[in-house]
C-alpha positions, 0 to 999 in steps of 0.5 A: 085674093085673101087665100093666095096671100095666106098660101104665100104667106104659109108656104114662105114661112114653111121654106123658111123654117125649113132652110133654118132647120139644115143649119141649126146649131144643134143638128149632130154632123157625123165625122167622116173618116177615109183612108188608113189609120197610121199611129206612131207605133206602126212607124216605130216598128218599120225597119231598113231592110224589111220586106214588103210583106213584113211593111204590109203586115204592120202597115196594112195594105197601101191605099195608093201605089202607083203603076209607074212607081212600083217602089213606092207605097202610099198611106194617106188618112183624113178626118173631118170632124162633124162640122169641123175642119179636115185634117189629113196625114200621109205616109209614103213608104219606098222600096229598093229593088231586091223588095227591101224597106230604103226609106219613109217620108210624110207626117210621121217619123220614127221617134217620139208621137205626138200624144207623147211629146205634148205629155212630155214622155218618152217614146220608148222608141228601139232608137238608140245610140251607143253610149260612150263605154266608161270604165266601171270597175268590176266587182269580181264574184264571190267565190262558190257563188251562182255568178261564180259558177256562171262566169266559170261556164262561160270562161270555160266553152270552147268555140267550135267552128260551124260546118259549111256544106260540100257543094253537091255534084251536078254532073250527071251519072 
């Protein structure tokens, strides 16, 4: 009777030390990663107008793209840290008919990342819009000078048109 109580006794306190071993604050979780990587610099890149092979060679290759919606690519990433809460980021990248970048939507847009507006930079985005023009005097240039010479070239080239092609004859000889 004494053994069966002391088997009990171990065996208890084995499983216990055991469950307390699978949630011990100091076990490293590894943080696990799935999808593709998407950065603001990827975003800015994306023009109207590309192609789906110019999309793919910033982008990468989509992780979803749907058989019943052939014109549309999508980037979905998530990341758990160890222990931590999922976080989870997607982009959706749609096409016109002639393969041609129309439009994106999700998590990012072009313009300032996030890294950059909390450091309160600026994004050095190509976004730009076209200033106002205001009238700056000119300071003409010095006579005999390299911007002299360069602004006599330039005022000095004639324009030639280009040559367009004779269609060639399809009938047959």
């Amino acid at each position: 009777m004494q053994n069966t109580k002391l088997l009990l006794t171990s065996f208890t306190f084995v499983g216990l030390l055991a469950l307390a071993g699978c949630s011990f604050p100091g076990v490293y979780k590894i943080d696990i990663q799935q999808g593709n990587v998407v950065t603001q610099d990827m975003i800015n890149q994306l023009r109207p107008g590309m192609t789906r092979r110019q999309v793919r060679f910033i982008m990468g290759n989509a992780l979803l793209t749907d058989t019943f919606h052939p014109d549309r690519w999508d980037y979905l990433y998530s990341l758990q840290p160890g222990g931590g809460e999922r976080q989870q980021e997607r982009v959706s990248v749609f096409f016109n008919q002639n393969d041609q970048l129309v439009s994106l939507s999700g998590d990012f847009m072009p313009g300032v990342s996030r890294d950059e507006a909390i450091l309160g930079k600026d994004g050095g985005s190509n976004v730009t819009t076209p200033a106002a023009p205001t009238e700056k005097s000119e300071v003409p240039a010095k006579p005999g000078s390299l911007l002299d010479q360069i602004q006599k070239d330039v005022d000095g080239v004639e324009t030639v048109p280009v040559p367009t092609p004779e269609p060639l004859d399809t009938t047959e000889q």
